[in-house]
N, CA, C, O and CB atoms as a CASP TS submission, in Angstrom:
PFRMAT TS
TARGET T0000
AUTHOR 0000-0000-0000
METHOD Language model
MODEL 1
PARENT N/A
ATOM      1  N   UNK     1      38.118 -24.477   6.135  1.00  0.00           N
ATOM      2  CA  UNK     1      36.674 -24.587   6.003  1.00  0.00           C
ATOM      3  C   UNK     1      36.347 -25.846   5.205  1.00  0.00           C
ATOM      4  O   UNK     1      37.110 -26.192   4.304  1.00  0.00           O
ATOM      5  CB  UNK     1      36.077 -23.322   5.320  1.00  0.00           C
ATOM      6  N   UNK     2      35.418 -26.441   5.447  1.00  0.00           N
ATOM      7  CA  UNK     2      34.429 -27.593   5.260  1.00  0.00           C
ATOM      8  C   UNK     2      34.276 -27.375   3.687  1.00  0.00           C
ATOM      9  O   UNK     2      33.907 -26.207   3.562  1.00  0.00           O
ATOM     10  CB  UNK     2      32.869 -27.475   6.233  1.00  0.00           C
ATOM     11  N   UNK     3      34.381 -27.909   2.552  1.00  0.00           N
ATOM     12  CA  UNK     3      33.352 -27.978   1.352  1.00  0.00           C
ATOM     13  C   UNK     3      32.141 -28.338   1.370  1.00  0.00           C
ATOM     14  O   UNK     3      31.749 -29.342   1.964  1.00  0.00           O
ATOM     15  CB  UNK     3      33.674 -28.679   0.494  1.00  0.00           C
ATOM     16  N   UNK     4      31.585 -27.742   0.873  1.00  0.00           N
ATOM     17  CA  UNK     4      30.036 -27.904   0.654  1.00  0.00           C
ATOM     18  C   UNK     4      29.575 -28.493  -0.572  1.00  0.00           C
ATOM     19  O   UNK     4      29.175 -27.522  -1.215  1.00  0.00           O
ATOM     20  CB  UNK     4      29.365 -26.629   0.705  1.00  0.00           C
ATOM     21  N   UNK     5      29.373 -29.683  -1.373  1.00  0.00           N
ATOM     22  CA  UNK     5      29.280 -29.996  -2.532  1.00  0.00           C
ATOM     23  C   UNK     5      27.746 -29.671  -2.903  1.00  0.00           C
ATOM     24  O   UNK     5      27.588 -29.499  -4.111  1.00  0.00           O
ATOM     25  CB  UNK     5      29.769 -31.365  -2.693  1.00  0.00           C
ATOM     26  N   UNK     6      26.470 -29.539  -2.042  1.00  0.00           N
ATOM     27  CA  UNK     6      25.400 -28.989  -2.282  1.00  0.00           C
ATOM     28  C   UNK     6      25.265 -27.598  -2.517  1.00  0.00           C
ATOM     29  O   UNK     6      24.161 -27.283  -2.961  1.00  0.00           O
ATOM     30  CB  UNK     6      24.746 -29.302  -1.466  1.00  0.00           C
ATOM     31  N   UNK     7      26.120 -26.624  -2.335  1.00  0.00           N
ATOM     32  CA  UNK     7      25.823 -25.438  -2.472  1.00  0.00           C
ATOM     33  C   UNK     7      26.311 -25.214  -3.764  1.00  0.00           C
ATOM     34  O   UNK     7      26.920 -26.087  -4.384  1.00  0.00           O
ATOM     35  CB  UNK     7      26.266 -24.622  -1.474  1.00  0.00           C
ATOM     36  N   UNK     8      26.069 -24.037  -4.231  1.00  0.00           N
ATOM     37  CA  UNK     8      26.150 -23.399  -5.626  1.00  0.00           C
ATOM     38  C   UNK     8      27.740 -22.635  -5.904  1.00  0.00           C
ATOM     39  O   UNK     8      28.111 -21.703  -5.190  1.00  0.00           O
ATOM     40  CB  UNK     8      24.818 -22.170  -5.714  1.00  0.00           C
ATOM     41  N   UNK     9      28.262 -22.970  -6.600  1.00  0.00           N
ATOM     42  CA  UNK     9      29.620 -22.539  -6.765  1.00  0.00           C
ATOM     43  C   UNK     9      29.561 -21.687  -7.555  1.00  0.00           C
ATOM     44  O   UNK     9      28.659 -21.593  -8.388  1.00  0.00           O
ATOM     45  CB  UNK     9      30.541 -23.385  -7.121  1.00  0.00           C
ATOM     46  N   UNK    10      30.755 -20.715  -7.405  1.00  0.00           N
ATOM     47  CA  UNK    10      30.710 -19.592  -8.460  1.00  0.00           C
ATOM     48  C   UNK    10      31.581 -17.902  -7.424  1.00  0.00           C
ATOM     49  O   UNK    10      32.021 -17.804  -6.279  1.00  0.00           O
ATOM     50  CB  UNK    10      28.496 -19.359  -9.005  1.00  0.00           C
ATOM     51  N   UNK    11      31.474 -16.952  -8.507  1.00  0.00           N
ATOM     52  CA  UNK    11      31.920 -15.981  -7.910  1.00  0.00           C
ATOM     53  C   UNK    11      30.926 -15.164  -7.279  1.00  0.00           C
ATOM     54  O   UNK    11      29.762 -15.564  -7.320  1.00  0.00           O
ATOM     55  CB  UNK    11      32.638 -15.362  -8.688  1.00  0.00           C
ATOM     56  N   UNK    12      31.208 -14.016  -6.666  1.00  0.00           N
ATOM     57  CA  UNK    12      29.850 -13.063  -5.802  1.00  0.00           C
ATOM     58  C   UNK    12      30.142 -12.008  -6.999  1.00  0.00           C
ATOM     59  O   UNK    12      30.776 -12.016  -8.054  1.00  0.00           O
ATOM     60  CB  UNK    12      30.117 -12.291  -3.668  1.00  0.00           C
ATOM     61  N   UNK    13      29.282 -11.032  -6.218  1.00  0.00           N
ATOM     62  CA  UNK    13      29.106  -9.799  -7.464  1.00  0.00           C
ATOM     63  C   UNK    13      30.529  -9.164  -7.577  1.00  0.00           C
ATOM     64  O   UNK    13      30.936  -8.788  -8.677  1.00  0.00           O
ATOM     65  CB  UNK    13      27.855  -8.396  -7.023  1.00  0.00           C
ATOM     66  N   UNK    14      31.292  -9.041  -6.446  1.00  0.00           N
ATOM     67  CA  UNK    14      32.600  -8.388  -6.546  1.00  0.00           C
ATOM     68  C   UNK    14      33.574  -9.198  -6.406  1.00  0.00           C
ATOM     69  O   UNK    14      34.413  -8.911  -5.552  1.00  0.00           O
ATOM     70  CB  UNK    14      32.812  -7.415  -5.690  1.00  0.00           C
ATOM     71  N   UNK    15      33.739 -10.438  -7.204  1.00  0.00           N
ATOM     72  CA  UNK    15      34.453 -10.957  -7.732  1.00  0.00           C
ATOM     73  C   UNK    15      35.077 -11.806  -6.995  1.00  0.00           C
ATOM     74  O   UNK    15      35.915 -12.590  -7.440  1.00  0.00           O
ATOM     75  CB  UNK    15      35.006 -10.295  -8.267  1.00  0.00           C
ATOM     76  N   UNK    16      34.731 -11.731  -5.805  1.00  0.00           N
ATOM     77  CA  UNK    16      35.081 -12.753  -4.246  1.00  0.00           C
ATOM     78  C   UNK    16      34.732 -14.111  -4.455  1.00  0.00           C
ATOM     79  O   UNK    16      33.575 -14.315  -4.822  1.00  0.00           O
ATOM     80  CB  UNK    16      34.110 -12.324  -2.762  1.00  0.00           C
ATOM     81  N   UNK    17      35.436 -15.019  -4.309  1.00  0.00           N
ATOM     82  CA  UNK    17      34.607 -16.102  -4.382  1.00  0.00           C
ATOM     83  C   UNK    17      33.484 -16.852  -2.913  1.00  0.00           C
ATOM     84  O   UNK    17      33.856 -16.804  -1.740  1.00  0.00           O
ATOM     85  CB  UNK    17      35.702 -17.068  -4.870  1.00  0.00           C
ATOM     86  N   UNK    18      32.952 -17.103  -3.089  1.00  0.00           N
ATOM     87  CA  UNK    18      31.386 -17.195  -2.291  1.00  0.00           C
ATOM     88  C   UNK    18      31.051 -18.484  -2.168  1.00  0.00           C
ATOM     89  O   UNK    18      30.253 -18.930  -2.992  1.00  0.00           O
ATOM     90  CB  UNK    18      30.086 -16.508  -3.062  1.00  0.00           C
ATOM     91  N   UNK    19      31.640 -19.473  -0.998  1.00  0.00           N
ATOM     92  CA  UNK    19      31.849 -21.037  -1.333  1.00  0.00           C
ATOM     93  C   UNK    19      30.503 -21.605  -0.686  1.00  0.00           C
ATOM     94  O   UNK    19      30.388 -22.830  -0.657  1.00  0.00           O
ATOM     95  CB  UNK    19      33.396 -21.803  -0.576  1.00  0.00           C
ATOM     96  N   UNK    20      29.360 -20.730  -0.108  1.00  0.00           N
ATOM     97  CA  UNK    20      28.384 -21.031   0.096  1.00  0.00           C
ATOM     98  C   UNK    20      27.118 -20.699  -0.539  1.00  0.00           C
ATOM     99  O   UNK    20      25.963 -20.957  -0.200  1.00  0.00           O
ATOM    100  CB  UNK    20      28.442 -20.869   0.966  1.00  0.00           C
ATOM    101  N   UNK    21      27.706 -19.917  -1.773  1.00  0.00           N
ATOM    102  CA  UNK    21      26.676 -18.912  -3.069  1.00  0.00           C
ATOM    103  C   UNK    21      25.414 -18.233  -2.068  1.00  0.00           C
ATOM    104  O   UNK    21      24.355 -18.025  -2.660  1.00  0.00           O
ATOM    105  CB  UNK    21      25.674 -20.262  -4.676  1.00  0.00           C
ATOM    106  N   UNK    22      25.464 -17.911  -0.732  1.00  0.00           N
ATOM    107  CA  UNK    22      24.465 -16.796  -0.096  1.00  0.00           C
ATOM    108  C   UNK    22      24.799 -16.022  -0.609  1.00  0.00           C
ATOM    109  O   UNK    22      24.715 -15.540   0.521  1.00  0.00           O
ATOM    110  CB  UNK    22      24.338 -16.406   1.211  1.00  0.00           C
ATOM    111  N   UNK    23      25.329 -14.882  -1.554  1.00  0.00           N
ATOM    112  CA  UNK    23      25.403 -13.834  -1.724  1.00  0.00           C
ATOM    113  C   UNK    23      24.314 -14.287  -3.317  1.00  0.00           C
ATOM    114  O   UNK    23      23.218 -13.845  -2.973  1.00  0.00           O
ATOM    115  CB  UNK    23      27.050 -13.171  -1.605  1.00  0.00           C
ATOM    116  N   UNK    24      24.181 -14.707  -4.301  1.00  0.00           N
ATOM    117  CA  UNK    24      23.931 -15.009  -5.128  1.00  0.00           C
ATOM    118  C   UNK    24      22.391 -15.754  -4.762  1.00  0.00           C
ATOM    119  O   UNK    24      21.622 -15.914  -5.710  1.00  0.00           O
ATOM    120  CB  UNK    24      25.045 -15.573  -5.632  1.00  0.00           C
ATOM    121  N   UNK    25      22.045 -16.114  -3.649  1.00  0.00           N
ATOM    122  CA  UNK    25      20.881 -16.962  -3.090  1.00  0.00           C
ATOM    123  C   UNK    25      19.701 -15.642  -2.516  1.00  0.00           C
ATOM    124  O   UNK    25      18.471 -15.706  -2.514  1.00  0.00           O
ATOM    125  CB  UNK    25      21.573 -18.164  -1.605  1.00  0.00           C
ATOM    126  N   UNK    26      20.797 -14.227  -1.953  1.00  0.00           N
ATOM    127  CA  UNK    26      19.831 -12.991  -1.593  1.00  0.00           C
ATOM    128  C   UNK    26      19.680 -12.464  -2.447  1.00  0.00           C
ATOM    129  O   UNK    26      18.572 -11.931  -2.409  1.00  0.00           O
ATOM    130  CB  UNK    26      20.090 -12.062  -0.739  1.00  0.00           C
ATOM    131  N   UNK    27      20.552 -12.126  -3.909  1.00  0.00           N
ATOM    132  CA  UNK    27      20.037 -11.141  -4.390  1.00  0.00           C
ATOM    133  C   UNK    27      19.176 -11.908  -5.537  1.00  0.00           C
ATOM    134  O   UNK    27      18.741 -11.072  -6.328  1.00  0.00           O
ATOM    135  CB  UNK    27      21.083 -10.064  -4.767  1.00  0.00           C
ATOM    136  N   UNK    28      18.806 -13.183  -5.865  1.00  0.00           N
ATOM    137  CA  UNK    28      18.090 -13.574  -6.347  1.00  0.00           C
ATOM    138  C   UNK    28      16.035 -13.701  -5.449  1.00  0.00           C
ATOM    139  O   UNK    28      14.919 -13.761  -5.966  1.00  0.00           O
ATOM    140  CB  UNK    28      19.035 -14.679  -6.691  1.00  0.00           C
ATOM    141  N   UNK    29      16.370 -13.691  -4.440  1.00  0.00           N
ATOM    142  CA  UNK    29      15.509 -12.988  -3.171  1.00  0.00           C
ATOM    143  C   UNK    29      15.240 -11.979  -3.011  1.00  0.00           C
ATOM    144  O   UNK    29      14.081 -11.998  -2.597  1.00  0.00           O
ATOM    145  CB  UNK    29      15.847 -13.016  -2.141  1.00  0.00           C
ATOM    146  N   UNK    30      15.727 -10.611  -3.098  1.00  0.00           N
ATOM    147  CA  UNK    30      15.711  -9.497  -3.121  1.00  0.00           C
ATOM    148  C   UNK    30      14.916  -9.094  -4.555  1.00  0.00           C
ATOM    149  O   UNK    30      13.769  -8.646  -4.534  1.00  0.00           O
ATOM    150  CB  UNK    30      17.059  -9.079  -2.870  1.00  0.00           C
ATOM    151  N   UNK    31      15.703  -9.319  -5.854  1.00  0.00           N
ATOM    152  CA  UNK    31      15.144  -9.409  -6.761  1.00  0.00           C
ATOM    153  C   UNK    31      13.891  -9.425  -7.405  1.00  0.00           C
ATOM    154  O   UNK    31      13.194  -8.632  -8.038  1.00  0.00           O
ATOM    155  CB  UNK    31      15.478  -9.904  -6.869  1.00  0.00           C
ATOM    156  N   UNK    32      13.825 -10.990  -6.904  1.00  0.00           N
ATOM    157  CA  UNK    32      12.199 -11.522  -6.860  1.00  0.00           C
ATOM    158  C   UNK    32      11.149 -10.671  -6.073  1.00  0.00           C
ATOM    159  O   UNK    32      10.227  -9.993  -6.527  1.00  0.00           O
ATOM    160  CB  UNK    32      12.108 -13.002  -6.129  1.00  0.00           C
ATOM    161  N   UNK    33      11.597 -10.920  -4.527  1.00  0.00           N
ATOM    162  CA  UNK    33      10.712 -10.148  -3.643  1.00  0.00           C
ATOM    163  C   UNK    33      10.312  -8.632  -4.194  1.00  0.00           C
ATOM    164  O   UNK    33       9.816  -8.026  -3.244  1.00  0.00           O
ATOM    165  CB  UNK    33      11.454 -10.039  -2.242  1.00  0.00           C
ATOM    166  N   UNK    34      10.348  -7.789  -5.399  1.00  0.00           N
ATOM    167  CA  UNK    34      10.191  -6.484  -5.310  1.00  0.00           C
ATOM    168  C   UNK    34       9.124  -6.443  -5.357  1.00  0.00           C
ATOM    169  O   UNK    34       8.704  -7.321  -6.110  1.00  0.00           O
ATOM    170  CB  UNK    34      10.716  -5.706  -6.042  1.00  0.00           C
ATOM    171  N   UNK    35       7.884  -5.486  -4.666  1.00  0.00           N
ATOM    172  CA  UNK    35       6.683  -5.781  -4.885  1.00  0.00           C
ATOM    173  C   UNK    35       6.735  -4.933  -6.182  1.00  0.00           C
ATOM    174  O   UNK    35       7.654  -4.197  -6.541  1.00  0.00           O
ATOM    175  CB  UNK    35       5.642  -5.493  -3.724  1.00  0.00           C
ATOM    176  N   UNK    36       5.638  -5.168  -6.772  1.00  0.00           N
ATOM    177  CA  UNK    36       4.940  -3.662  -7.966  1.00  0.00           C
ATOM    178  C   UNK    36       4.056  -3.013  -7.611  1.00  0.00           C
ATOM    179  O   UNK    36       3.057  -3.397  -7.003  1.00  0.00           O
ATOM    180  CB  UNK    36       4.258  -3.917  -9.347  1.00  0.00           C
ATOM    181  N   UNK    37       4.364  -1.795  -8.002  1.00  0.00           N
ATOM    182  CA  UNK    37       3.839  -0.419  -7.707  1.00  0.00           C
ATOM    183  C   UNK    37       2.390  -0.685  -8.101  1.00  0.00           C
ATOM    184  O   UNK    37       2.045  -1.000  -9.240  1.00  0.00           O
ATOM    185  CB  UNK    37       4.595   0.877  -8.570  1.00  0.00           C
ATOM    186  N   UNK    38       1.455  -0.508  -6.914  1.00  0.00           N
ATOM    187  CA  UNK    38      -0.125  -0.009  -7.288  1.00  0.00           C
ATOM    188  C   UNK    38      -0.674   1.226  -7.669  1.00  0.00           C
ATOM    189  O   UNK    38       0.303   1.935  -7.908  1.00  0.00           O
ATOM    190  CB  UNK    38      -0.884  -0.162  -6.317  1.00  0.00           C
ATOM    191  N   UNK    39      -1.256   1.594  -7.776  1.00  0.00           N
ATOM    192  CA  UNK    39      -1.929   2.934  -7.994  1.00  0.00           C
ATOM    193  C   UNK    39      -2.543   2.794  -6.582  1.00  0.00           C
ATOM    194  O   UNK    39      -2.848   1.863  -5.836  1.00  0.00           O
ATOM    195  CB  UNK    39      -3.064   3.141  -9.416  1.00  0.00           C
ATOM    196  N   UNK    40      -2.587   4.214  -6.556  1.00  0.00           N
ATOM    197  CA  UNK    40      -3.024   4.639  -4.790  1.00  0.00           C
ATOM    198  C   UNK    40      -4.366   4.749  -4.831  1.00  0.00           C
ATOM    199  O   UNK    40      -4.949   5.271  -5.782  1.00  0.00           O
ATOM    200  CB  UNK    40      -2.423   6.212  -4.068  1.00  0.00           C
ATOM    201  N   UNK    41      -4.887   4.323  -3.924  1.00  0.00           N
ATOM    202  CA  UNK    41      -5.991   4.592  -3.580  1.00  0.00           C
ATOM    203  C   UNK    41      -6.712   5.616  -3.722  1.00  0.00           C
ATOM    204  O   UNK    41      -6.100   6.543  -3.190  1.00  0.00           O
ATOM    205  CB  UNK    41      -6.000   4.426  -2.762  1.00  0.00           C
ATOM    206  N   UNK    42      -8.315   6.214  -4.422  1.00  0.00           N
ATOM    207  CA  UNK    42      -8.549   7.489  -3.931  1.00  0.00           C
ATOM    208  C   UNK    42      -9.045   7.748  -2.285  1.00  0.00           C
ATOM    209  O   UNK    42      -9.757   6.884  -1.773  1.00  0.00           O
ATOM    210  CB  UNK    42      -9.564   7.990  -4.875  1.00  0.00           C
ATOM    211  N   UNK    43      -8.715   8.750  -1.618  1.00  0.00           N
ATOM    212  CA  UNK    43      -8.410   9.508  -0.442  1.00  0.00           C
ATOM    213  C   UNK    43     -10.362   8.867  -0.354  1.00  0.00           C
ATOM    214  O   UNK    43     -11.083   8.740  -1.344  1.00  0.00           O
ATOM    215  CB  UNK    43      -7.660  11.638  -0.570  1.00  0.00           C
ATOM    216  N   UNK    44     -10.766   8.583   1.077  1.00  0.00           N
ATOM    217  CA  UNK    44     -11.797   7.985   1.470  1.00  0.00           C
ATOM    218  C   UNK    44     -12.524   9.807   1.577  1.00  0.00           C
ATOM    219  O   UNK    44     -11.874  10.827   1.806  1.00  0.00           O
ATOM    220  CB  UNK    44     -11.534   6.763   2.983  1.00  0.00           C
ATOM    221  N   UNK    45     -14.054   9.695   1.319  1.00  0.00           N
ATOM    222  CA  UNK    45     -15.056  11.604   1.533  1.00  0.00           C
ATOM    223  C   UNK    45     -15.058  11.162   3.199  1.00  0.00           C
ATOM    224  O   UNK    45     -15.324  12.184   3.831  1.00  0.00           O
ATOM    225  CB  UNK    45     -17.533  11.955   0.494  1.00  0.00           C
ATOM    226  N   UNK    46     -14.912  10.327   3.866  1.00  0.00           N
ATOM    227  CA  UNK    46     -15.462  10.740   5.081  1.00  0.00           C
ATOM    228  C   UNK    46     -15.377  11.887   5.751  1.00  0.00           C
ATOM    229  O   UNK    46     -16.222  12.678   6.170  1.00  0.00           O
ATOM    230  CB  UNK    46     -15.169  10.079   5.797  1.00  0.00           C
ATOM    231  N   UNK    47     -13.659  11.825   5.796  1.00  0.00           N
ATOM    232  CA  UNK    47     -13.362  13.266   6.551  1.00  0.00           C
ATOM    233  C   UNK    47     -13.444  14.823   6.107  1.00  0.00           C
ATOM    234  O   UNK    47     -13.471  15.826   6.819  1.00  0.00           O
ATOM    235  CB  UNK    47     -12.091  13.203   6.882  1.00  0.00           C
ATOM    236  N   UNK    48     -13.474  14.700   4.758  1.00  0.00           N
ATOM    237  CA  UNK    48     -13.794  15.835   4.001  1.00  0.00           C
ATOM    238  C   UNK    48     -15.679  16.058   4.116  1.00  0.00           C
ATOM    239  O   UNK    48     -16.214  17.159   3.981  1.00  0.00           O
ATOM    240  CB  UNK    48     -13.130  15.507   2.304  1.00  0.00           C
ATOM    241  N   UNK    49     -16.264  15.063   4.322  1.00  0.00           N
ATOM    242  CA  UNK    49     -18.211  15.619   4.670  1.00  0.00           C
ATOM    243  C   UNK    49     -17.724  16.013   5.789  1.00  0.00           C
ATOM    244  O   UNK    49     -17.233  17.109   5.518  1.00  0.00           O
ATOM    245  CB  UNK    49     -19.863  14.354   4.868  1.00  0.00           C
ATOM    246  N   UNK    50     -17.482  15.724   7.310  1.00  0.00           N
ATOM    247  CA  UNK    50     -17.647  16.101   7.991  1.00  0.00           C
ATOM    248  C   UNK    50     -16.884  17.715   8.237  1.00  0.00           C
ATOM    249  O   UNK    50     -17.334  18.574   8.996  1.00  0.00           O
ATOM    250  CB  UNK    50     -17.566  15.116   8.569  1.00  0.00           C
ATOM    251  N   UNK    51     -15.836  17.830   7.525  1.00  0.00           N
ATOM    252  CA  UNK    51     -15.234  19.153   7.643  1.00  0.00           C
ATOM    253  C   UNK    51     -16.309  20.187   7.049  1.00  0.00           C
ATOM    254  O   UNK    51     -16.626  21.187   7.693  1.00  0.00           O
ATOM    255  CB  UNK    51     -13.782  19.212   6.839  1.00  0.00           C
ATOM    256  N   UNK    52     -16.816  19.917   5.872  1.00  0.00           N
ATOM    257  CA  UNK    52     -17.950  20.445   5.233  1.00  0.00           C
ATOM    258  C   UNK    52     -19.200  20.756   6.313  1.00  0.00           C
ATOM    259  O   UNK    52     -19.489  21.892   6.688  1.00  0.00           O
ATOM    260  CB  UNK    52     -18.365  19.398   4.108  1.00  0.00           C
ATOM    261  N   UNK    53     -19.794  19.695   6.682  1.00  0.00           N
ATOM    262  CA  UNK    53     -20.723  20.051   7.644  1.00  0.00           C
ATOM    263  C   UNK    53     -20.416  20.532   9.421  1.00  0.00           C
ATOM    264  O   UNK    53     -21.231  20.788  10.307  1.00  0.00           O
ATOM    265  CB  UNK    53     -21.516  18.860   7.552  1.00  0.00           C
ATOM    266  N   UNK    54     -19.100  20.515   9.443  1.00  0.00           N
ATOM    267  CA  UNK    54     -18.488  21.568  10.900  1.00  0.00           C
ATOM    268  C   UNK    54     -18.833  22.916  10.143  1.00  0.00           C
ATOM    269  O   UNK    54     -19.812  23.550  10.536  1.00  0.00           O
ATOM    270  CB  UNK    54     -16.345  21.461  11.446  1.00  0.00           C
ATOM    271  N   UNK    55     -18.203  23.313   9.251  1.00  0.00           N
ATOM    272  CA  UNK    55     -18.106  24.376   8.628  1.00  0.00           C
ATOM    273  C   UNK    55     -19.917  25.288   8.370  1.00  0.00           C
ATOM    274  O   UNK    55     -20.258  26.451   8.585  1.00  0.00           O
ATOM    275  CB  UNK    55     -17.244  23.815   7.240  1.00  0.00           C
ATOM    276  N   UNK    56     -20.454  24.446   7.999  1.00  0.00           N
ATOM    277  CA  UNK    56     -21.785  24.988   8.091  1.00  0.00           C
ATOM    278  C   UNK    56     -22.851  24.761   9.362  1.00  0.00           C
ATOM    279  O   UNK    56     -23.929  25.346   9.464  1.00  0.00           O
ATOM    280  CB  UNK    56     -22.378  24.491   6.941  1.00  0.00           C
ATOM    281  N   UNK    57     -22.329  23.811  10.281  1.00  0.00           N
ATOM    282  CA  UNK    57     -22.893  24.093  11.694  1.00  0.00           C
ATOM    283  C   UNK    57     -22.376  25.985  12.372  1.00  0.00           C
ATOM    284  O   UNK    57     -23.011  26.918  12.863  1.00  0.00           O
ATOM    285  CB  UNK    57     -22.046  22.583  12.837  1.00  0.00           C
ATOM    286  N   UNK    58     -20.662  25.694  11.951  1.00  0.00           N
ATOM    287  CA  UNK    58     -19.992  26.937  12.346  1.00  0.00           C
ATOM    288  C   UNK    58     -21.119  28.381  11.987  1.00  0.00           C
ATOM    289  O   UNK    58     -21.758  29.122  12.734  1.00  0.00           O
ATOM    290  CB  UNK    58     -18.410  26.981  11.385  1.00  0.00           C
ATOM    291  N   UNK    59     -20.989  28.324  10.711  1.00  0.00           N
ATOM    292  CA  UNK    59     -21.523  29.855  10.026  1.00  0.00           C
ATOM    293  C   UNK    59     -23.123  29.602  10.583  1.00  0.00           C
ATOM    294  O   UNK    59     -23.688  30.630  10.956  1.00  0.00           O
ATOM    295  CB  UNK    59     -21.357  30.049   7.830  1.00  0.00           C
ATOM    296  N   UNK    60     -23.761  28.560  10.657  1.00  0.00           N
ATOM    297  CA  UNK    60     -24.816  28.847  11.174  1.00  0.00           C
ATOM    298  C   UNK    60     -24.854  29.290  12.610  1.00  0.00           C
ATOM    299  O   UNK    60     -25.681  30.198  12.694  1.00  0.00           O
ATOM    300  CB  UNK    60     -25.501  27.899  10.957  1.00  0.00           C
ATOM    301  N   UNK    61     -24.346  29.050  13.686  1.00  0.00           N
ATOM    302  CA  UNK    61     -23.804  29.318  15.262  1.00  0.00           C
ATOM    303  C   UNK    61     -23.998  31.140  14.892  1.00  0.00           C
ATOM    304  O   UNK    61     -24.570  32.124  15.362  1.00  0.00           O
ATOM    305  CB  UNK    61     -21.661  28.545  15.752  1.00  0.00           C
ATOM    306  N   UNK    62     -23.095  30.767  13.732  1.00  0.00           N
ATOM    307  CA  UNK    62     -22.543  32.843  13.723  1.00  0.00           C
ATOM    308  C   UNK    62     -23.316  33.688  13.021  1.00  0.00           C
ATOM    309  O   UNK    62     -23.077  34.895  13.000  1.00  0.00           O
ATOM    310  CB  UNK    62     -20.968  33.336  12.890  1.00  0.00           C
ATOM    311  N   UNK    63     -24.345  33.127  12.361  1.00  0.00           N
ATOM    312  CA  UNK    63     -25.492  33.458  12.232  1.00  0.00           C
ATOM    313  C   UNK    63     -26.388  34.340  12.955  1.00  0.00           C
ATOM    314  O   UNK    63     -26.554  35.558  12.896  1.00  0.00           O
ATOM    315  CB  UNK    63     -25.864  32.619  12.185  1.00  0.00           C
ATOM    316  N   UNK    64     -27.132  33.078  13.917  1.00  0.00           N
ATOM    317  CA  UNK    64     -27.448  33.014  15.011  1.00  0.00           C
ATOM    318  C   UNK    64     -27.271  33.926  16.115  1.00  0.00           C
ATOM    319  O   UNK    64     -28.195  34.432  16.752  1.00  0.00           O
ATOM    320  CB  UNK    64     -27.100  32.167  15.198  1.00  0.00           C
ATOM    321  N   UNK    65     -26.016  34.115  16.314  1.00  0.00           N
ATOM    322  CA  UNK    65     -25.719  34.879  17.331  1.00  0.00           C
ATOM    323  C   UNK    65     -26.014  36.505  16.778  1.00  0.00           C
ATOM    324  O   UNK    65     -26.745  37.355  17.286  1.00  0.00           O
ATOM    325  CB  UNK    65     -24.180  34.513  17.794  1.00  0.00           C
ATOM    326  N   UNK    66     -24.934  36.609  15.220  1.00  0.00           N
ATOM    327  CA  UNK    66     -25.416  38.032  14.894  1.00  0.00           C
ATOM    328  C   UNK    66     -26.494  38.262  14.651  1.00  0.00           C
ATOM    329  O   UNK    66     -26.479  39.481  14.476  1.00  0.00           O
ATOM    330  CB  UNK    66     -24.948  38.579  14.010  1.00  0.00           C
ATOM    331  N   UNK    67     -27.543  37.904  14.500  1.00  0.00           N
ATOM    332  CA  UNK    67     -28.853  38.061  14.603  1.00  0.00           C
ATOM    333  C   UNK    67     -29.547  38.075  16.086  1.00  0.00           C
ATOM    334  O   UNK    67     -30.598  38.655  16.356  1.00  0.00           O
ATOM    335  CB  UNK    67     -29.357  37.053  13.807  1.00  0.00           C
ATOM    336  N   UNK    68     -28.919  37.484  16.789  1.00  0.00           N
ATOM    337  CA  UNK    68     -29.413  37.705  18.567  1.00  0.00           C
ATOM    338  C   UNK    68     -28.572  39.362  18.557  1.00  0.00           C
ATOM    339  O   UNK    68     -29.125  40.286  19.154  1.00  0.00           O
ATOM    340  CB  UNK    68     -28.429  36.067  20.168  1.00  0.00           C
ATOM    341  N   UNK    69     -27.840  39.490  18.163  1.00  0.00           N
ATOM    342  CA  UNK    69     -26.944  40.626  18.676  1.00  0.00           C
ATOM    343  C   UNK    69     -27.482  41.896  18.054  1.00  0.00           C
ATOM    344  O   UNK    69     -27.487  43.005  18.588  1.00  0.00           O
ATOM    345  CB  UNK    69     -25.353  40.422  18.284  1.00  0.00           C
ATOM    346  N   UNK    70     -27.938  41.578  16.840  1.00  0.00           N
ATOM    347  CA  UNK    70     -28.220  42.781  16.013  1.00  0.00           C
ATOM    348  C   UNK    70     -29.840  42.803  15.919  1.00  0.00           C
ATOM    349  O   UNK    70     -30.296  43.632  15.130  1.00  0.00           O
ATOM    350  CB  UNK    70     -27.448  42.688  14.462  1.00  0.00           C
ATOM    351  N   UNK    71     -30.582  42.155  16.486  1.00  0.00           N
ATOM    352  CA  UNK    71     -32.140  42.246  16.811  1.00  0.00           C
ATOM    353  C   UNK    71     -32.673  43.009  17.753  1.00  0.00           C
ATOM    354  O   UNK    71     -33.891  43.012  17.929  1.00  0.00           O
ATOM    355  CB  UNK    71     -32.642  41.131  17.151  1.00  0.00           C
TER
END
């Protein structure tokens, strides 16, 4: 194999030597790249109003009817 006098010399994490230092080039990449943890979002009311107002269209329907039924 070719020497590389631009690349970074040295050992890898397990003691291999690494004559192109990519092992040492990702985990300095990896590293970096970690995002940080956000706090989550709170959950959007849309879908919770509308479950709310199914729910009281519902009981009103059944209302309705037991009162047609029982009139």
């Amino acid at each position: 194999m070719a020497h590389n006098p631009h690349a970074p010399q040295g050992q890898g994490p397990e003691g291999q030597y690494d004559p192109a230092g990519s092992t040492q080039m990702f985990r300095a990449f990896v590293d970096e790249g970690t995002p940080r943890r956000q706090q989550a979002a709170p959950a959007p009311a849309g879908p919770r109003v509308g479950l709310i107002v199914g729910i009281v269209v519902v009981l009103a329907v059944l209302a309705g009817v037991a009162w047609l039924a029982l009139g």
